[in-house]
PyMOL Python script that loads the backbone (N, CA, C, O; Angstrom):
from pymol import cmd

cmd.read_pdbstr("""\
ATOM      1  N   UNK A   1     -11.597 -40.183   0.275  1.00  0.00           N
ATOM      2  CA  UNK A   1     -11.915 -38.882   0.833  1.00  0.00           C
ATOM      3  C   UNK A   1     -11.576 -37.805  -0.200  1.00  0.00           C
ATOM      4  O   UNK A   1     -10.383 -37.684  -0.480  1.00  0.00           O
ATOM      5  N   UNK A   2     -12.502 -36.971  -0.831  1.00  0.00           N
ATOM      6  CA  UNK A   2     -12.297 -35.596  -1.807  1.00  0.00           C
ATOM      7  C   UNK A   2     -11.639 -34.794  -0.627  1.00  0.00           C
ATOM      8  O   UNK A   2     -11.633 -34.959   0.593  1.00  0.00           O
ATOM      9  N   UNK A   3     -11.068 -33.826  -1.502  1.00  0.00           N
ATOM     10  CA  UNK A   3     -10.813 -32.998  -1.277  1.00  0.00           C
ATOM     11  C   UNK A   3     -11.798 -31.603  -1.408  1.00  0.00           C
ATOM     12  O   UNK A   3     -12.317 -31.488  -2.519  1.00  0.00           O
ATOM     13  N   UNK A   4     -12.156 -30.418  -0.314  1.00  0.00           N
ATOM     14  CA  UNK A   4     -12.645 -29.841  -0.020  1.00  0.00           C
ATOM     15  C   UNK A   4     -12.095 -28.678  -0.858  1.00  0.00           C
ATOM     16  O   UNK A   4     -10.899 -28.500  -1.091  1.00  0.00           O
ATOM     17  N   UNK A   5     -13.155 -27.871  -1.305  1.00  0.00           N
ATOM     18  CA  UNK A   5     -12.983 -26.448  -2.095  1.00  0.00           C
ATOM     19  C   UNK A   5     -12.018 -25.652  -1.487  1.00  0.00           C
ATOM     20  O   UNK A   5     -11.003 -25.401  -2.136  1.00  0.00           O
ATOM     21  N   UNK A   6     -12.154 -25.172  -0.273  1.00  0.00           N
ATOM     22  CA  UNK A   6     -11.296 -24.866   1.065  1.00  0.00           C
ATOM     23  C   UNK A   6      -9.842 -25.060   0.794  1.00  0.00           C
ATOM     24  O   UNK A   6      -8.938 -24.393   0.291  1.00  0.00           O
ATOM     25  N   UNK A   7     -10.002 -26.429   1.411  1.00  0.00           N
ATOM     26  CA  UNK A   7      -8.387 -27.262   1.288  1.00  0.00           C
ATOM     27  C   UNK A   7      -7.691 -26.976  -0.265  1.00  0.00           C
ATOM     28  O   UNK A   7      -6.491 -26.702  -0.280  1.00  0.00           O
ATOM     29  N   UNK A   8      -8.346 -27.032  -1.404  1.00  0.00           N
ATOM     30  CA  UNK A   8      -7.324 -26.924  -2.576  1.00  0.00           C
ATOM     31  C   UNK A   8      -6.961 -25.305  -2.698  1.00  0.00           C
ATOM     32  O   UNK A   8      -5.957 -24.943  -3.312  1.00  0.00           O
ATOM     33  N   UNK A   9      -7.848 -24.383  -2.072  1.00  0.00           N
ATOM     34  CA  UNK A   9      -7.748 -22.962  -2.048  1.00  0.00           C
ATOM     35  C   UNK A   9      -6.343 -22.567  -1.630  1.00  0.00           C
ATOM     36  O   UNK A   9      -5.526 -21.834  -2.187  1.00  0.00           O
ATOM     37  N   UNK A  10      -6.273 -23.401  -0.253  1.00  0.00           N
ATOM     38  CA  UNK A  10      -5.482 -22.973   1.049  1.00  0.00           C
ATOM     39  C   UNK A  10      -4.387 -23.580   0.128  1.00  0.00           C
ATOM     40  O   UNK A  10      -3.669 -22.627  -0.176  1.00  0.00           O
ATOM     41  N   UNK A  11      -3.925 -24.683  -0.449  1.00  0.00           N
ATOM     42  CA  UNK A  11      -3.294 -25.626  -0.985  1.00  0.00           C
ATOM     43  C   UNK A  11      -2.563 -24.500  -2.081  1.00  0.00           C
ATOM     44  O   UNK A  11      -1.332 -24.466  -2.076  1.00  0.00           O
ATOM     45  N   UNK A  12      -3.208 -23.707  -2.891  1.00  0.00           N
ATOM     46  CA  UNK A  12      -2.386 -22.803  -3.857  1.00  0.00           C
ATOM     47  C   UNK A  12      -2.225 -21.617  -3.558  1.00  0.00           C
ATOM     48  O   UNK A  12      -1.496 -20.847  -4.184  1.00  0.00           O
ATOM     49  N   UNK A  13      -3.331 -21.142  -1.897  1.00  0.00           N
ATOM     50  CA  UNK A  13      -2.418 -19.494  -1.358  1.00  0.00           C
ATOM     51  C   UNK A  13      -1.444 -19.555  -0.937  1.00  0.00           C
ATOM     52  O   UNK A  13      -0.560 -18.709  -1.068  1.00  0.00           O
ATOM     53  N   UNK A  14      -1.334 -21.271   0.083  1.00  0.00           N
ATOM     54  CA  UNK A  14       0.148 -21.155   0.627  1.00  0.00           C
ATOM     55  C   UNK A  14       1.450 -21.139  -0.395  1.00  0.00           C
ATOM     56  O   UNK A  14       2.607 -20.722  -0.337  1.00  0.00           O
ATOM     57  N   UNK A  15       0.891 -21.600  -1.049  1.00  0.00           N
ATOM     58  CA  UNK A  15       2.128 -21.775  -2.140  1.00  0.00           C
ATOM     59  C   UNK A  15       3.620 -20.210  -2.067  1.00  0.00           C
ATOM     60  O   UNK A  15       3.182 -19.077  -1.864  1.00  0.00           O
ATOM     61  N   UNK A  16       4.593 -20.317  -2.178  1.00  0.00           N
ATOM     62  CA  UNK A  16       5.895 -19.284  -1.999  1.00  0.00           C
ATOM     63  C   UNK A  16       5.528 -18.083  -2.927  1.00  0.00           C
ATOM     64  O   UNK A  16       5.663 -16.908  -2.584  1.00  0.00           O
ATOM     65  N   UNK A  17       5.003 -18.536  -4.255  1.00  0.00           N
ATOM     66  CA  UNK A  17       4.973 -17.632  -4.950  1.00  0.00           C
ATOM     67  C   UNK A  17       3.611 -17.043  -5.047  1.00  0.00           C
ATOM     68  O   UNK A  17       3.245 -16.593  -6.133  1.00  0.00           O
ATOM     69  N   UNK A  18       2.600 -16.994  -3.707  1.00  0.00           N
ATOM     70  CA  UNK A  18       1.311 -16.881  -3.656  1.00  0.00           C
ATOM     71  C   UNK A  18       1.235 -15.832  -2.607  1.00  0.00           C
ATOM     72  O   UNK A  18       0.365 -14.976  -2.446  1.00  0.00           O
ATOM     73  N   UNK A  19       2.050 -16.006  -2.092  1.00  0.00           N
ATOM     74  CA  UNK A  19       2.131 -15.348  -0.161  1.00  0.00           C
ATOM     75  C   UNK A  19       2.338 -13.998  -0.434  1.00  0.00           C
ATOM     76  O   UNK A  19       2.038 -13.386   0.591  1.00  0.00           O
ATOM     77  N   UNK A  20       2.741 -13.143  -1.403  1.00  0.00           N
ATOM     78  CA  UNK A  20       3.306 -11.607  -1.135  1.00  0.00           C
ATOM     79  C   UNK A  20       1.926 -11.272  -2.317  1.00  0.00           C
ATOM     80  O   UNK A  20       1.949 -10.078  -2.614  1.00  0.00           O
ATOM     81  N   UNK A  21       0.962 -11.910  -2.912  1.00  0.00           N
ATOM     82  CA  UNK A  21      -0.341 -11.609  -3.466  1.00  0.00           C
ATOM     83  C   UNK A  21      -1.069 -11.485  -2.460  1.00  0.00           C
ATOM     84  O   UNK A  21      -1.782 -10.485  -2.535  1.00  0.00           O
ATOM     85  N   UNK A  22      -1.236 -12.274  -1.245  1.00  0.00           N
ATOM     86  CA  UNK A  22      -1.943 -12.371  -0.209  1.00  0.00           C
ATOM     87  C   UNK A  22      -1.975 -11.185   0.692  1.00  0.00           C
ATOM     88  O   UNK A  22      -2.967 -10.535   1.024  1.00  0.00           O
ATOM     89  N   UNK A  23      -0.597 -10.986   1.071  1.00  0.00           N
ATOM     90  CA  UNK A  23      -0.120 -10.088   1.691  1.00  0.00           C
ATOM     91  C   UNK A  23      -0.579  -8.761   1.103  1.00  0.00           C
ATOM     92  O   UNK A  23      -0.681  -7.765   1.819  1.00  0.00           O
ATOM     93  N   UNK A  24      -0.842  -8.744  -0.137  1.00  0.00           N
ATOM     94  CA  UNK A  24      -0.861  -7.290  -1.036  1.00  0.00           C
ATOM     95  C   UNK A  24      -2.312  -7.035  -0.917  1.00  0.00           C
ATOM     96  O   UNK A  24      -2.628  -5.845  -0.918  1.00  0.00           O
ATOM     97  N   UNK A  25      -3.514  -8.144  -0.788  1.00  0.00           N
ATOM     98  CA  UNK A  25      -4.592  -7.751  -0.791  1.00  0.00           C
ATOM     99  C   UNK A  25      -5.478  -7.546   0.374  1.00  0.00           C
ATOM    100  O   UNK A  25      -6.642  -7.185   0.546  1.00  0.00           O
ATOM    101  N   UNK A  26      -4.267  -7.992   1.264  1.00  0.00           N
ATOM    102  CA  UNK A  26      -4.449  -7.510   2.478  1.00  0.00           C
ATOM    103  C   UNK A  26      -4.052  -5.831   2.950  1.00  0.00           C
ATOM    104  O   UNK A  26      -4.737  -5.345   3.850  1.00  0.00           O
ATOM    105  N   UNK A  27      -3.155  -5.145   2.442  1.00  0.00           N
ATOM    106  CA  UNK A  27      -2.932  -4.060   2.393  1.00  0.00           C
ATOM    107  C   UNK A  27      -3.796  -3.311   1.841  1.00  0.00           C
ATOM    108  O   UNK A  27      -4.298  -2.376   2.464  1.00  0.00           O
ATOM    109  N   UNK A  28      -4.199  -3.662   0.261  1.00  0.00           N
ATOM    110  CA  UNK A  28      -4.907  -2.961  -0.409  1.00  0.00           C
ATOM    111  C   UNK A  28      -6.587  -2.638   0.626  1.00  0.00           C
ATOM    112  O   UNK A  28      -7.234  -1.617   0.858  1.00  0.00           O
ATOM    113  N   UNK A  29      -6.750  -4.051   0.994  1.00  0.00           N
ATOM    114  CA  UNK A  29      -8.059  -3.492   1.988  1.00  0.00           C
ATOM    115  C   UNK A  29      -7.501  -2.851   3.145  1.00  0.00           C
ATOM    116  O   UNK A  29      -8.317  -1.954   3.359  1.00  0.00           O
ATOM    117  N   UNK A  30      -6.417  -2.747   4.206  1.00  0.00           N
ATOM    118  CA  UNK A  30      -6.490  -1.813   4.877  1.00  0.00           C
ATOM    119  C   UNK A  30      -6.436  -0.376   4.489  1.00  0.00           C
ATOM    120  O   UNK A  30      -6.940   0.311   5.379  1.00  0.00           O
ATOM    121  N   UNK A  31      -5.975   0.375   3.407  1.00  0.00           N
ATOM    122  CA  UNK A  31      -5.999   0.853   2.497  1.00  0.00           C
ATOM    123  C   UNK A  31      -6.861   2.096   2.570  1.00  0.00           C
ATOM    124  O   UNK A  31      -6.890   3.280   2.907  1.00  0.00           O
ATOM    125  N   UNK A  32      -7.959   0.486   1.725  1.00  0.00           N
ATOM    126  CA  UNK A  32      -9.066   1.444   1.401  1.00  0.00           C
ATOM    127  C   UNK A  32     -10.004   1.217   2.768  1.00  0.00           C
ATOM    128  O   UNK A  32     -11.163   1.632   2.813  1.00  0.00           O
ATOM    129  N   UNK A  33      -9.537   0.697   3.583  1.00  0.00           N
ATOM    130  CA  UNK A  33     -10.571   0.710   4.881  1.00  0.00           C
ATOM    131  C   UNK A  33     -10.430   2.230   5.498  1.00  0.00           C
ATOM    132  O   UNK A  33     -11.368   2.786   6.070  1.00  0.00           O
ATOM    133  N   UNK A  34      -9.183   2.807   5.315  1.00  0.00           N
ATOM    134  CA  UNK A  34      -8.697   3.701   6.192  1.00  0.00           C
ATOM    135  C   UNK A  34      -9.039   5.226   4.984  1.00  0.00           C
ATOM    136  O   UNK A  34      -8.970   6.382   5.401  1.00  0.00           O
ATOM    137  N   UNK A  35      -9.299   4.972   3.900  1.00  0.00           N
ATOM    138  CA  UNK A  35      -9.434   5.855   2.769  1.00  0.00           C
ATOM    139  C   UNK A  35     -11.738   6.185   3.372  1.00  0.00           C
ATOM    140  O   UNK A  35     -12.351   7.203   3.692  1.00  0.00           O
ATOM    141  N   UNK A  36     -12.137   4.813   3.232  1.00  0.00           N
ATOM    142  CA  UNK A  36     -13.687   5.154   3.711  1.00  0.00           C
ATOM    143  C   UNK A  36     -13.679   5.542   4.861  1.00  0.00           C
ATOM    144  O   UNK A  36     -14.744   6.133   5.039  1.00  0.00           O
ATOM    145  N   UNK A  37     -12.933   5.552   5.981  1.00  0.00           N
ATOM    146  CA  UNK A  37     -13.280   5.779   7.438  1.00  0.00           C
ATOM    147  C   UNK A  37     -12.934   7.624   7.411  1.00  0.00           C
ATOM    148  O   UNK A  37     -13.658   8.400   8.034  1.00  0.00           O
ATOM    149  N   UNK A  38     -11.762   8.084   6.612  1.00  0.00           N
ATOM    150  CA  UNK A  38     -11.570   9.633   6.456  1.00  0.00           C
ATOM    151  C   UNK A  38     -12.809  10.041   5.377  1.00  0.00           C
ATOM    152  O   UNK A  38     -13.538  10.995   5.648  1.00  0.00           O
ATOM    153  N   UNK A  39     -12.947   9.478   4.482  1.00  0.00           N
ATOM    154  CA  UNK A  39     -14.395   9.953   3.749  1.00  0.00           C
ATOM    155  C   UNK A  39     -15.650  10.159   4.658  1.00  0.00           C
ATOM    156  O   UNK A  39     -16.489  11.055   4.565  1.00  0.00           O
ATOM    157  N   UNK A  40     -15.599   9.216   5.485  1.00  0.00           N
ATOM    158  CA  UNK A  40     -16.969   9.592   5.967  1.00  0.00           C
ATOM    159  C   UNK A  40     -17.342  10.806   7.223  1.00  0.00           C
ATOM    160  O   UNK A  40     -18.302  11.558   7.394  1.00  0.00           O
ATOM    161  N   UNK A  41     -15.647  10.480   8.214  1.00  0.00           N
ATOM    162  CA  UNK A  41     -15.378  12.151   8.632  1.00  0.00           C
ATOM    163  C   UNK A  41     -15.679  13.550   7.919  1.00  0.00           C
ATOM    164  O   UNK A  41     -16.259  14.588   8.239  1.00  0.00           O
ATOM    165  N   UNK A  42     -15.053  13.106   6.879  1.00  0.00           N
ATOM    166  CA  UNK A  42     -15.037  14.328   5.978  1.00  0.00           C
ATOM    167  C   UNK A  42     -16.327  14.820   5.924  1.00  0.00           C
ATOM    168  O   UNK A  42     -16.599  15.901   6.444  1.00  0.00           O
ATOM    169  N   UNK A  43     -17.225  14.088   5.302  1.00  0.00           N
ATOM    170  CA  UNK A  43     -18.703  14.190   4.663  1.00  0.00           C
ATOM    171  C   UNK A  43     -19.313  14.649   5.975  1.00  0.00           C
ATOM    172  O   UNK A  43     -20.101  15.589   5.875  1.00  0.00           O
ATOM    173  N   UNK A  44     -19.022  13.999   7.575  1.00  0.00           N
ATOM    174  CA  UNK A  44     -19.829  14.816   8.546  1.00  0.00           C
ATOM    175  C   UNK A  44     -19.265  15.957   9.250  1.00  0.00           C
ATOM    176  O   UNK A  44     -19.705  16.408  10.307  1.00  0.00           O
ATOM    177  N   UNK A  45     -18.148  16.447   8.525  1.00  0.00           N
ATOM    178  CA  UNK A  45     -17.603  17.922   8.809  1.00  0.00           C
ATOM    179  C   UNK A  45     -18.379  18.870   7.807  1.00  0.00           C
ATOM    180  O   UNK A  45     -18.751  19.999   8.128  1.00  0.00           O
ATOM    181  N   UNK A  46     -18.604  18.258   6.466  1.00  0.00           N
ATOM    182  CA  UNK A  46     -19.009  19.318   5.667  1.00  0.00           C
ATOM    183  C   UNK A  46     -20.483  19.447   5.987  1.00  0.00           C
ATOM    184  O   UNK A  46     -21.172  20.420   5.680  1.00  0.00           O
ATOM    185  N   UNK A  47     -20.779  18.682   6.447  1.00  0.00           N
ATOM    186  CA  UNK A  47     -22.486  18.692   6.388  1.00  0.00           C
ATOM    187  C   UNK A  47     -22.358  19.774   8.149  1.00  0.00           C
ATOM    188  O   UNK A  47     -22.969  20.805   8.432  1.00  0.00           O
ATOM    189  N   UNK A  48     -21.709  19.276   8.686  1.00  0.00           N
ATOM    190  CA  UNK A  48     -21.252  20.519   9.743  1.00  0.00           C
ATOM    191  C   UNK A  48     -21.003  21.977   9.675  1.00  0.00           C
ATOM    192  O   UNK A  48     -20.892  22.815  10.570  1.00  0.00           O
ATOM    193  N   UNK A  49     -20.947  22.057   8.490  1.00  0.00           N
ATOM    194  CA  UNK A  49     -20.170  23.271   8.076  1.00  0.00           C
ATOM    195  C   UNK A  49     -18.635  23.864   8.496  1.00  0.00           C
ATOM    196  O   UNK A  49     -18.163  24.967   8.771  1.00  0.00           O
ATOM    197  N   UNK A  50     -18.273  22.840   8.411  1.00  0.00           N
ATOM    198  CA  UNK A  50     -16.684  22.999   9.251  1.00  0.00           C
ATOM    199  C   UNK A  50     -15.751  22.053   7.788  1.00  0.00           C
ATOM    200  O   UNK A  50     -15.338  20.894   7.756  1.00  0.00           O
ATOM    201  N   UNK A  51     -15.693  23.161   6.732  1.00  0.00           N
ATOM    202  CA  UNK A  51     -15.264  22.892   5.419  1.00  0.00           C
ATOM    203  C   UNK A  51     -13.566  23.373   5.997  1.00  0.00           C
ATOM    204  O   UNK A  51     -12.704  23.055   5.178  1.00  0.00           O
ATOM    205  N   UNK A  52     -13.238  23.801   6.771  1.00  0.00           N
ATOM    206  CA  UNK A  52     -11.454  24.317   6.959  1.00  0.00           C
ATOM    207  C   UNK A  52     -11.060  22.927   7.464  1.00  0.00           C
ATOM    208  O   UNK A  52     -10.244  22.220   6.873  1.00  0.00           O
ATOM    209  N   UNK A  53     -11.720  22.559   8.648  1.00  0.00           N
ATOM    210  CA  UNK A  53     -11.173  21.295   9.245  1.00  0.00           C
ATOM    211  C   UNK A  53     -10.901  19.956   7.872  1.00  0.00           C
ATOM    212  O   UNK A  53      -9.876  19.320   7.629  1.00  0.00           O
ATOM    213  N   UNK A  54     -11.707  19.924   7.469  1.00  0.00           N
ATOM    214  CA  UNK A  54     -11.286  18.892   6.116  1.00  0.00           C
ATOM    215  C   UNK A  54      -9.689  19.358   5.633  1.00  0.00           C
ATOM    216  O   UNK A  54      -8.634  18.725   5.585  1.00  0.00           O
ATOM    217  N   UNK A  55      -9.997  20.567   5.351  1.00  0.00           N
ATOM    218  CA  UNK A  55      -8.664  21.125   4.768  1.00  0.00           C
ATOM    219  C   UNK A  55      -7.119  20.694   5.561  1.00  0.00           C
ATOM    220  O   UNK A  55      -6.001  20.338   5.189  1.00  0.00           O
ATOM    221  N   UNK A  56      -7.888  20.995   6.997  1.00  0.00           N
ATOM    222  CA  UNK A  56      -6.407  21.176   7.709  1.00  0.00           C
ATOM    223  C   UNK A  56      -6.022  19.571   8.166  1.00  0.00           C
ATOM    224  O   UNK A  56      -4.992  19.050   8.591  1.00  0.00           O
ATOM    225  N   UNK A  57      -7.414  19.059   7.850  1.00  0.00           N
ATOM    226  CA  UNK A  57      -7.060  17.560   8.054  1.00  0.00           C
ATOM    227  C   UNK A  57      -6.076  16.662   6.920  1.00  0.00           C
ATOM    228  O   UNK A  57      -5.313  15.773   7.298  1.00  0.00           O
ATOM    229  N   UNK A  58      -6.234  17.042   5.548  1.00  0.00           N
ATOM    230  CA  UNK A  58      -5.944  16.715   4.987  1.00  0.00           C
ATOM    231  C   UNK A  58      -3.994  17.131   4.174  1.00  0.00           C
ATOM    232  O   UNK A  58      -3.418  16.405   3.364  1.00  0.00           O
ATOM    233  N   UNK A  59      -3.581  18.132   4.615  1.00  0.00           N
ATOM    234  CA  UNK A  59      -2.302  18.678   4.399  1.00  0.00           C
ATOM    235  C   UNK A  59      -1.492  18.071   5.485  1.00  0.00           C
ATOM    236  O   UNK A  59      -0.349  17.911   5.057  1.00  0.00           O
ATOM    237  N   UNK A  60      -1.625  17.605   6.902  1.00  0.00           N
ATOM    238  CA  UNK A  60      -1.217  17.268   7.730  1.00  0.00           C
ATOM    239  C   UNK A  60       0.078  16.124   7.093  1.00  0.00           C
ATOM    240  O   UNK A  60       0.801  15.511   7.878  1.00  0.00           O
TER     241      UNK A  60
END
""", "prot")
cmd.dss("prot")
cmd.show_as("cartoon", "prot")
cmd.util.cbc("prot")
cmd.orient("prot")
């Protein structure tokens, strides 16, 4: 029985010294998930014409 692309993947993320890389690129995408979700507010305030609200959104 081979071993599956999968299985040797899983085989060197679990690894001790693998787990806080994992963890990190998991942050990094919530991150930037939460960086595009205020960009795109932004972009339909300005196209609103409500250029202060960006402002006051953003000093908070």
């Amino acid at each position: 029985m081979e071993n599956s692309g999968l299985h040797n993947f899983l085989l060197i993320a679990t690894k001790p010294d693998n787990i806080p890389i994992g963890a990190m690129l998991g942050f990094v995408a919530f991150v930037f998930w939460v960086a595009i979700k205020q960009m795109i507010a932004h972009d339909r305030w300005i196209k609103q014409d409500k250029k202060e609200k960006v402002w006051d959104e953003m000093i908070k």
